[in-house]
PAVEX-327412 format. One line per field, with one value per residue (C-alpha): x, y, z; residue in one letter. Coordinates in steps of 0.25 Angstrom, whole numbers. Layout:
REM PAVEX-327412
u	X|...
v	Y|...
w	Z|...
residuo	a|...
This chain:
REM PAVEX-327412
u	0|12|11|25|21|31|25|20|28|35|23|16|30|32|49|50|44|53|66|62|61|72|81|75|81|72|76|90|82|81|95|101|90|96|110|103|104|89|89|100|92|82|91|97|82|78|88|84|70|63|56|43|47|50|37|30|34|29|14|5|-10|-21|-20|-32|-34|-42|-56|-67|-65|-51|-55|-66|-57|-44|-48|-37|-39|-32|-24|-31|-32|-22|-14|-10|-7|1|10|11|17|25|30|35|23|16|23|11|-6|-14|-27|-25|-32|-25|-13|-15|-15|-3|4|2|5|19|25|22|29|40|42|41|43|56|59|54|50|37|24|17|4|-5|-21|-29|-30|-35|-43|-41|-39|-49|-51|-57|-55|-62|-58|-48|-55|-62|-51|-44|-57|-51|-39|-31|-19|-15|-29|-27|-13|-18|-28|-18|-9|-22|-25|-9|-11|-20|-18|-2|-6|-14|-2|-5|10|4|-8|-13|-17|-17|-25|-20|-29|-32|-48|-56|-67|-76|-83|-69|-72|-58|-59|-62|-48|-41|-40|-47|-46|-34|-22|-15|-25|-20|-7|-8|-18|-9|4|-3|-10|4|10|-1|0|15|19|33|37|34|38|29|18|7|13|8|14|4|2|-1|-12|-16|-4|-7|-21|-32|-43|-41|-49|-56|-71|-68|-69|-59|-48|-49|-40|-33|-29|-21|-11|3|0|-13|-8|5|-2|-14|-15|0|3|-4|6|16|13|9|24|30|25|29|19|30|19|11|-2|-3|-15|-27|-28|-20|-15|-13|-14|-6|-10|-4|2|10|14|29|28|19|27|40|43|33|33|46|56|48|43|55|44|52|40|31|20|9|0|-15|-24|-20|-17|-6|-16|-25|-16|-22|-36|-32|-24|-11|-4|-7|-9|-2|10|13|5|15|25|19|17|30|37|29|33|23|30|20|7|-4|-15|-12|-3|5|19|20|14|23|34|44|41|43|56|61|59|64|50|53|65|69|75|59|54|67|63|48|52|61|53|43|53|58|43|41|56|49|38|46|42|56|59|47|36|25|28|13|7|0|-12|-14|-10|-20|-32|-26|-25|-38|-49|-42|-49|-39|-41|-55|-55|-46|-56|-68|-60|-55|-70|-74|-62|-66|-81|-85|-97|-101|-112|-119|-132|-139|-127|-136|-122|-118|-130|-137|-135|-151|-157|-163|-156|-161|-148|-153|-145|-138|-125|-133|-131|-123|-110|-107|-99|-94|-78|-80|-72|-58|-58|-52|-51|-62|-76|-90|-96|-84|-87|-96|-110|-117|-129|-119|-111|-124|-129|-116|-119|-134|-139|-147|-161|-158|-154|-164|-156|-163|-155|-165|-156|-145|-134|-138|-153|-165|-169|-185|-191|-179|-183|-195|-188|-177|-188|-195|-183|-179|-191|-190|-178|-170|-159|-155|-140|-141|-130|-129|-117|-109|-105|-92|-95|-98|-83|-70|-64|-70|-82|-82|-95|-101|-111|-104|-119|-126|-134|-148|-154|-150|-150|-166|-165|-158|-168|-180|-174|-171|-186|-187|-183|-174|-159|-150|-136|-130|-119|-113|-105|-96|-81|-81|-86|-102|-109|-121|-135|-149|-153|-140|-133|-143|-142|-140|-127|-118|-107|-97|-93|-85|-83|-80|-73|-74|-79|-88|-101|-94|-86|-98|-105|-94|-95|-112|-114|-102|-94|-85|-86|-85|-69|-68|-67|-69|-57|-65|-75|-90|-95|-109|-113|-103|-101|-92|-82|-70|-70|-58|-58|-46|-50|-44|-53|-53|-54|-70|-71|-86|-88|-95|-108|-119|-115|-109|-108|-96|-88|-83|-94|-104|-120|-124|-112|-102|-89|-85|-90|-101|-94|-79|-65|-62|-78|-81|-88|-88|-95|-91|-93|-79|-74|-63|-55|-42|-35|-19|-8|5|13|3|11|17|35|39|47|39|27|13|4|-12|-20|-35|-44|-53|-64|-77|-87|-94|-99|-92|-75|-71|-61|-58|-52|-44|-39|-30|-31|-24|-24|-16|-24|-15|-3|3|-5|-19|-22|-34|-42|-41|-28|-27|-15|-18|-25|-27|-36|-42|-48|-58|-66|-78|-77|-60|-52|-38|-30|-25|-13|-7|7|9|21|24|26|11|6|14|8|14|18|21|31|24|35|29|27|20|19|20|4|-8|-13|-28|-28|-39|-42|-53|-63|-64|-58|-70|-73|-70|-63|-53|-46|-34|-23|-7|4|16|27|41
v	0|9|21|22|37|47|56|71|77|86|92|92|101|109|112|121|112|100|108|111|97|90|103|100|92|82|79|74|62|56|55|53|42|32|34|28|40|43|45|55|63|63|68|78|82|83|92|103|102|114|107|113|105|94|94|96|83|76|84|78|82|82|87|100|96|86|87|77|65|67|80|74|62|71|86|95|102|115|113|124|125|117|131|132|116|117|129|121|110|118|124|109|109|95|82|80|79|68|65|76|78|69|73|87|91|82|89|104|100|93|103|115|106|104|117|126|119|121|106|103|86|80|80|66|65|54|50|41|29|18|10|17|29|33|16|13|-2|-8|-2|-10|-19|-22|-25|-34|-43|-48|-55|-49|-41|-41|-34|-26|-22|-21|-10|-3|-2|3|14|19|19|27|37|39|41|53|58|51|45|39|31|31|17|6|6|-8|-6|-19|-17|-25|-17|-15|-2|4|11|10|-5|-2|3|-10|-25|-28|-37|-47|-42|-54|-47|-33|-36|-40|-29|-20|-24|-25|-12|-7|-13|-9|8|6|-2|-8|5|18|27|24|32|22|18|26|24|17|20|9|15|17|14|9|0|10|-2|-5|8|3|3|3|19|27|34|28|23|9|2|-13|-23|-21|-35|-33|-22|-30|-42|-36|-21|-18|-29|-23|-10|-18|-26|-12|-5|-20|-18|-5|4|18|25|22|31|34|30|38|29|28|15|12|25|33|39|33|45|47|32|30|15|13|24|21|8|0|7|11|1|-10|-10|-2|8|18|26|37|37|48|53|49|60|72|59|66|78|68|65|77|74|59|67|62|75|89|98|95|100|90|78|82|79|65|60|63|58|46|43|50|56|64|71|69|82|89|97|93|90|103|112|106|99|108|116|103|101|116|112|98|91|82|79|83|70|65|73|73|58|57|67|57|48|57|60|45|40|53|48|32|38|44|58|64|56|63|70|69|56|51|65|64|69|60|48|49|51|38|29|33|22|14|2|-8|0|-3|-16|-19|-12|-20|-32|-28|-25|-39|-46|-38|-42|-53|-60|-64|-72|-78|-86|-95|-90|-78|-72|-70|-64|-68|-57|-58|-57|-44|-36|-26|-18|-12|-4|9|4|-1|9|24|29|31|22|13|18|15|25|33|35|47|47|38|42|34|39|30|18|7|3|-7|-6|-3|-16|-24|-17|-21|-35|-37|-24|-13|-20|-31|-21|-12|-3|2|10|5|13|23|19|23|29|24|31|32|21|13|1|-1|3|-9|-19|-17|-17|-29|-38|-35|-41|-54|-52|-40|-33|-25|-15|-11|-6|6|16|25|33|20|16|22|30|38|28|18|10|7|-4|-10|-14|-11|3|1|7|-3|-15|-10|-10|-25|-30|-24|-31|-44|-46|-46|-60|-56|-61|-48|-49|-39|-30|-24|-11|-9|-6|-13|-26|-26|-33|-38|-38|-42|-43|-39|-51|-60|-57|-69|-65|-52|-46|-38|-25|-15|-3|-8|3|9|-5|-8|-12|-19|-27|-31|-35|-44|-51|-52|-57|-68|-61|-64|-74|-64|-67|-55|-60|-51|-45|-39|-47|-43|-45|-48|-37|-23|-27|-36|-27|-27|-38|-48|-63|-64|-63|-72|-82|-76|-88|-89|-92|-94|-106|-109|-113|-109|-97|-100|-88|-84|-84|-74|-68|-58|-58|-57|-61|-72|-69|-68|-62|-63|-63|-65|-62|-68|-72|-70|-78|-81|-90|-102|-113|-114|-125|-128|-140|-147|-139|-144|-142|-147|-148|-149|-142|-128|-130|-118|-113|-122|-118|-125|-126|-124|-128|-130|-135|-124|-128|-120|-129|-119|-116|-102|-98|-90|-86|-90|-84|-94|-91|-95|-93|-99|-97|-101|-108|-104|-94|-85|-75|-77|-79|-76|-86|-86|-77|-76|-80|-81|-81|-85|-84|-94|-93|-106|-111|-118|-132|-130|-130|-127|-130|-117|-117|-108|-110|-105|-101|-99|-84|-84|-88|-79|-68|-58|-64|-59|-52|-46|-54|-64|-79|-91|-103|-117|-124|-126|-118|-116|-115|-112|-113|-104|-95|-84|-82|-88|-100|-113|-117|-128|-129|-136|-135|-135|-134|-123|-131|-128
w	0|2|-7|-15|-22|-20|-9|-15|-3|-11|-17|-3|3|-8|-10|2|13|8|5|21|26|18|27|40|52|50|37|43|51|39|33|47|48|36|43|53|64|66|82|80|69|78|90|80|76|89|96|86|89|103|114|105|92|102|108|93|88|101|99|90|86|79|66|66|52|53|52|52|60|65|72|79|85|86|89|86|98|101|89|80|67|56|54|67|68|57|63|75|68|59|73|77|87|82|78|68|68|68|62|51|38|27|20|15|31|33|20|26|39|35|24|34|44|35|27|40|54|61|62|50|56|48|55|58|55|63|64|69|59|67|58|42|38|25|23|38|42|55|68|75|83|72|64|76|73|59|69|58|62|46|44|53|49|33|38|46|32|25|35|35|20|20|32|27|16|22|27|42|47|61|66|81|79|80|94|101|115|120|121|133|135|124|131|127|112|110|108|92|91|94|92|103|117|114|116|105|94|99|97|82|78|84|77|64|64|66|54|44|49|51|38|34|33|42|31|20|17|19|34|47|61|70|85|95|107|115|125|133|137|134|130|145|149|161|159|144|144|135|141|153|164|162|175|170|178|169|166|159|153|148|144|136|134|129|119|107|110|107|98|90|94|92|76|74|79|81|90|101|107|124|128|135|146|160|163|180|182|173|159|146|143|155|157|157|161|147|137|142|150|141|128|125|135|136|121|115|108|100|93|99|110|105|116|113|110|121|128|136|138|147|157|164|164|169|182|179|174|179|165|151|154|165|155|143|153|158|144|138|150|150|134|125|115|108|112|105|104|119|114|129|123|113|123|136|132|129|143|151|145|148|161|164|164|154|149|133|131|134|123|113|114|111|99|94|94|86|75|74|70|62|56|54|48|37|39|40|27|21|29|18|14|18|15|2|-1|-14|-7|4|-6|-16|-2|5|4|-7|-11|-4|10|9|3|16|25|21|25|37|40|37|44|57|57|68|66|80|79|66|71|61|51|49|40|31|25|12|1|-3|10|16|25|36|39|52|63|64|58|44|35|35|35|49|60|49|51|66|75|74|60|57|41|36|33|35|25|15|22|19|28|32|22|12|14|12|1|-7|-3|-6|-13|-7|-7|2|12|22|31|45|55|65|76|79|86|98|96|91|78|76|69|69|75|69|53|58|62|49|41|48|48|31|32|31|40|48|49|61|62|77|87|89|82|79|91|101|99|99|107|118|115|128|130|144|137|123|118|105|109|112|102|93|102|103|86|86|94|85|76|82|84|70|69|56|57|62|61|70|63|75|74|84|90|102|108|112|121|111|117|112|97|94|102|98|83|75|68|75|66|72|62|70|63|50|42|26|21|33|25|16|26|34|22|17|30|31|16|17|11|20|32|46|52|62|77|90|95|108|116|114|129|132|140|141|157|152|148|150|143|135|132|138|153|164|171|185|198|194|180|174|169|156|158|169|176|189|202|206|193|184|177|175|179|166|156|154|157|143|130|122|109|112|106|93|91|77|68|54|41|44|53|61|70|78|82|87|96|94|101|95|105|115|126|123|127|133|123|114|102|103|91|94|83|79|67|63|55|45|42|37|22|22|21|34|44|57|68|74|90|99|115|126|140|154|163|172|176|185|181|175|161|153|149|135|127|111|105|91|81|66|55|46|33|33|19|21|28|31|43|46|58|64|70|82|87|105|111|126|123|117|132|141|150|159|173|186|183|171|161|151|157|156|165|160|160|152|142|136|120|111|95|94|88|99|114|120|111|112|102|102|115|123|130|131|143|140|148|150
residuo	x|x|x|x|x|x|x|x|x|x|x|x|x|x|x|x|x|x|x|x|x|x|x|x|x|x|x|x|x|x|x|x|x|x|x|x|x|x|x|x|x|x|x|x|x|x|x|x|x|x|x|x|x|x|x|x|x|x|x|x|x|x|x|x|x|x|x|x|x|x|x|x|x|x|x|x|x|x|x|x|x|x|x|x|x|x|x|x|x|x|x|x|x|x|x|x|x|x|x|x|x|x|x|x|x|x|x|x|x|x|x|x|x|x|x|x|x|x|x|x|x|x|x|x|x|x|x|x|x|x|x|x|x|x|x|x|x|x|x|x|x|x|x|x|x|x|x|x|x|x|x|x|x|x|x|x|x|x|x|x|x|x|x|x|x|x|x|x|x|x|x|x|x|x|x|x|x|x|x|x|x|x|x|x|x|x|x|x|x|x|x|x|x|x|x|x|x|x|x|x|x|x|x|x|x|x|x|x|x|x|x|x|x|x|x|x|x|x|x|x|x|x|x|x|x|x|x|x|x|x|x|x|x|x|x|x|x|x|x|x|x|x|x|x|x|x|x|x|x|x|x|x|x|x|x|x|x|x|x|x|x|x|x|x|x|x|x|x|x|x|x|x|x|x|x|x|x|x|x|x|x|x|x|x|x|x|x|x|x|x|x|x|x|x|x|x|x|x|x|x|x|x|x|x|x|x|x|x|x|x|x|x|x|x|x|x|x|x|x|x|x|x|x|x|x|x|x|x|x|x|x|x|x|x|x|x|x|x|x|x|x|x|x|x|x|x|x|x|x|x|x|x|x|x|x|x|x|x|x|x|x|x|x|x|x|x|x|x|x|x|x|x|x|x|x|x|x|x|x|x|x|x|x|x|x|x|x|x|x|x|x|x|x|x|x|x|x|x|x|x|x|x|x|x|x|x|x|x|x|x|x|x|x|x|x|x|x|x|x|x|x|x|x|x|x|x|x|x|x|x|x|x|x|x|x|x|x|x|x|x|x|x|x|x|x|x|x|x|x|x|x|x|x|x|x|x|x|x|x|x|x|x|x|x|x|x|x|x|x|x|x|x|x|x|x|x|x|x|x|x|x|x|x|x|x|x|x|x|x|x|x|x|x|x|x|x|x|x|x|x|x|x|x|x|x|x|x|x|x|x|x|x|x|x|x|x|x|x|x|x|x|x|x|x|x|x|x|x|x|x|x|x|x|x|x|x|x|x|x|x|x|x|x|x|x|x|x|x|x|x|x|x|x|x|x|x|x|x|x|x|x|x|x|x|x|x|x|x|x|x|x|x|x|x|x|x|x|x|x|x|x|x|x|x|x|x|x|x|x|x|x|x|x|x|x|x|x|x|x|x|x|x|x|x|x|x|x|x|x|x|x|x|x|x|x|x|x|x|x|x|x|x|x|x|x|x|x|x|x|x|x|x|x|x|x|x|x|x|x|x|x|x|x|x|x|x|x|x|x|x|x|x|x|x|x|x|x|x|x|x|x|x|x|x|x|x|x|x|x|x|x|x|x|x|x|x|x|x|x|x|x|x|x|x|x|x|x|x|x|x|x|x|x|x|x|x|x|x|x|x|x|x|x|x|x|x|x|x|x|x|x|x|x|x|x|x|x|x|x|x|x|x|x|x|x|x|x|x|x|x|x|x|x|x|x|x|x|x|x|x|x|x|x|x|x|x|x|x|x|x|x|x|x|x|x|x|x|x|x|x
């Protein structure tokens, strides 16, 4: 996909603004850098920089040409106008913008930077690509349900194709936030509850922004966040406090972080949230001893948004001056949007607050990605304004789209094998979500637009035509609309078989969108169960960015799909899946709990001394009143068009050696008339160890393309290092003993089971 033109930079400077860079100190970092000297170059370029310009390449902000979207997610606060941003940047008082207005902002902004500035070293411009840029894929978790990482990692190329080629040099994504609590609205950000599918997502999202090469025109840097273990917000409510043993923390919140910074990732993001006590952007014992001496980080750490800022409210710095202090003590190197570091940094230098060394460093740091990025080689080199218009929305981004969206759908239940749908039957497409260009990109889409992206009733139209198909919104989101119920009932009882679209929309999730009761509203459970009384077949096609906890009709519904927010090529994409175009292969990466007092809620969860039994509820054990302890729908449930079976659980050996390998296999069977994929799990767990375990812990995973009437033995291969946990002495152990192993379709299934002794 890389674009090999020549860029138009000289066109874009025009003779006096490159005559300027090619004679400005900067310009030196990259001959010194091919000798090999690129740390003393930096040095060099550093000791003729003022505290001011010091501080300006540590202060990013939101570009105040933006408009639209962006300006709504990121105001530019008291940035004023464009002009005055631009002097300011031209005056070395920002490091770069971030969710600007394409290329030709980029293009005024970088040639006044280089014709006029002192210093004369390129702005970096950033936005929030999460999930596309112009082309939207599904939202992250969404994604994760493919069990795809390479999905995941195509998309991410696609987006940074796009978006570079918009002039957009860094990401703040991906999000690798270990989500437990589905009232957290973040949850849709991420891959999920498992921390094994959180590390792969979060390394492949990284390869696809980052590329082989960070210099090339279609690569951005990513930005692993929030660090550190924001999904743990107690009561699921955003911004809120985190309070984690080091062990929980260690063993399941930080290893996506790593596994993003282990892949490449040159930036990471502070998060809002405190952890035991102290704020994120203020935590040494995260920025430092873990980031950068345990981890060997060597990129940047970015405030989030006034992040530093906030340190105030939460009472643990007295005003900003004292929180820029904290934070660039603690290891942020750049502010983002409070203004802290450009407005107090120099002054708490002047007087002996905070070492220069300190703040030399963090700038280093800055130039040297700027330097990876190839921005001292070439400060326009993804600024063109011809080459973001020939890569937006291109025919292969949304080709990929609408097959990301079908590979992150999960059909939950499929009663009576109501689906795939016949193409001559008559549908009512009822339900808020059936028709209209609205909450189809899902939320935290700066760049894209609904009104290019593809709806329900749309998507079924291209299937069948338009004369099978009646659509009825029957209910808002989360009102009644006049007449609603009774136009869906009608439409309904004319009707073969019913799609009811129900959920959330782009506002119910996301950030700042925490839930106290994750249910379908009651204005449209009151619709579903109109309907239900019908008697018609309903197939539920839920719309949603975080587990639910399904009730009534909608519960009860013979066939449930799960469609997330979807994306440019939604409609298409769910069609594809209700017509047979495709057989469903998406699986849960979060737990749908049967009622939202479940929450937090993760399959991995240790048995306590009172385990319930299956069966007859029993007093005394570990359970709720009302629910079992465990989830209505649970992670890796997903469905698809055939009929699959499993069998013959191998081991070979049938004990694991120490320092030995133990292969696990299984039969996995379709005897049904229709092709599909499989997503075939593995779990273990320690019956017992000195510290305990949960009762079930992925540990792969594979998927399996299956013709009618095949089977294929599936093979996976245990080490000792795959079962270790974090002891006593918070180092990586595991005791000789027996070991539970399952071949199975889900983390609550039955499967294939057996079990196998590590020895020494």
């Amino acid at each position: 996909m890389t674009d090999m033109m020549i860029s138009r930079r000289a066109a874009l400077l025009g003779a006096g603004a490159m005559t300027a860079w090619a004679a400005s100190p900067a310009q030196a970092l990259v001959a010194q850098a091919s000798a090999g000297t690129i740390p003393g170059s930096i040095d060099g370029l550093i000791a003729r920089m003022t505290l001011e310009e010091k501080a300006g390449q540590l202060q990013l902000n939101a570009a105040t040409w933006a408009g639209g979207v962006a300006t709504a997610l990121n105001p530019a606060g008291n940035a004023g106008n464009f002009e005055e941003q631009l002097a300011g940047a031209v005056a070395g008082k920002l490091t770069g913008v971030f969710n600007g207005n394409g290329a030709v902002m980029a293009q005024r902004m970088q040639t006044a930077v280089m014709r006029n500035s002192r210093m004369k070293i390129p702005l970096i411009f950033a936005a929030d690509v999460i999930h596309g840029h112009r082309t939207i894929f599904p939202v992250p978790v969404a994604e994760a349900a493919s069990f795809e990482p390479d999905l995941a990692m195509r998309t991410a190329r696609a987006a940074a194709y796009e978006a570079a080629g918009a002039g957009i040099d860094w990401t703040f994504c991906p999000m690798v936030d270990i989500a437990r609590d589905q009232r957290w609205g973040r949850t849709m950000e991420g891959a999920g509850e498992d921390v094994l599918l959180g590390k792969l997502f979060a390394a492949a999202r990284v390869q696809g922004f980052q590329g082989k090469d960070l210099t090339a025109n279609d690569a951005m840097m990513a930005c692993v966040k929030h660090f550190a273990a924001y999904g743990a917000a107690e009561s699921g409510l955003d911004y809120n406090v985190v309070d984690l043993s080091e062990r929980t923390l260690r063993e399941v919140y930080l290893p996506p972080y790593k596994a993003g910074f282990d892949a490449g990732a040159m930036s990471g993001m502070a998060s809002f949230n405190e952890v035991n006590g102290v704020p994120a952007h203020g935590n040494p014992w995260l920025m430092k001893t873990v980031l950068r001496d345990e981890w060997r980080f060597p990129g940047i750490v970015v405030s989030d948004y006034t992040g530093d800022e906030e340190m105030i409210a939460a009472g643990f710095a007295r005003d900003g001056k004292d929180a820029a202090r904290i934070a660039i003590l603690a290891g942020v190197d750049m502010s983002m949007q409070s203004d802290l570091y450009a407005r107090h940094l120099p002054s708490l230098v002047r007087e002996g607050a905070v070492p220069q060394a300190v703040v030399d460093q963090s700038v280093r740091r800055v130039l040297a990605v700027k330097h990876m990025l190839g921005l001292f080689d070439d400060p326009f080199r993804r600024i063109d304004a011809r080459r973001e218009k020939s890569r937006s929305r291109t025919r292969a981004n949304l080709a990929l789209s609408r097959e990301a969206g079908r590979k992150a759908i999960v059909m939950l239940k499929n009663d009576g094998d109501l689906l795939p749908l016949a193409k001559d039957c008559r549908i009512a497409l009822i339900g808020p979500f059936a028709s209209g260009q609205h909450d189809l990109n899902g939320p935290w889409v700066v760049y894209g637009d609904n009104a290019n992206a593809v709806d329900l009733a749309a998507g079924v139209r291209a299937v069948i035509g338009a004369g099978n198909v009646t659509v009825t919104a029957g209910s808002g989101v989360e009102e009644a609309l006049p007449g609603g119920i009774e136009a869906a009932v009608a439409a309904a009882s004319a009707a073969d078989v019913v799609l009811l679209a129900l959920g959330e929309n782009e506002g119910m999730s996301g950030e700042a969108q925490s839930r106290t009761s994750i249910t379908v509203p009651a204005p449209q459970m009151a619709l579903a169960e109109a309907v239900a009384r019908t008697g018609k077949p309903v197939v539920v096609v839920l719309k949603n960015g975080r587990g639910l906890a399904l009730e009534g009709a909608v519960k009860d519904a013979p066939a449930i799909l799960v469609t997330w927010f979807l994306g440019s090529e939604s409609g298409h994409a769910t069609a594809d899946i209700l017509f047979g175009a495709h057989s469903p292969s998406g699986r849960l990466p979060i737990s749908f709990p049967h009622e939202s007092g479940q929450e937090p809620y993760h399959y991995d969860h240790k048995a306590t001394g009172r385990p319930a039994p299956a069966g007859a509820r029993q007093p005394y054990k570990t359970q709720w009143r009302t629910a079992p302890n465990e989830a209505l729908y649970p992670f890796g449930h997903g469905l698809t068009y055939g009929s699959i079976s499993y069998a013959g659980l191998a081991l070979n050996p049938p004990a694991l050696a120490w320092d030995g390998r133990l292969e696990v296999s299984a039969t996995v069977s379709n005897g049904g008339t229709r092709a599909c994929e499989e997503v075939v799990q593995l779990y273990v767990r320690d019956r017992v160890a000195s510290i305990t375990r949960p009762i079930r812990e992925l540990k792969a995973f594979r998927k399996v393309a299956l013709a009618p009437g095949a089977s294929e033995t599936v093979r996976f291969t245990l080490t000792r290092e795959q079962l270790e946990f974090l002891g006593l002495d918070m180092q990586p152990t595991v005791e000789p003993g027996t070991f539970d192993v399952w071949i199975a379709p889900s983390a609550q299934a039955a499967g294939v089971h057996s079990t196998f002794d590590l020895v020494r």
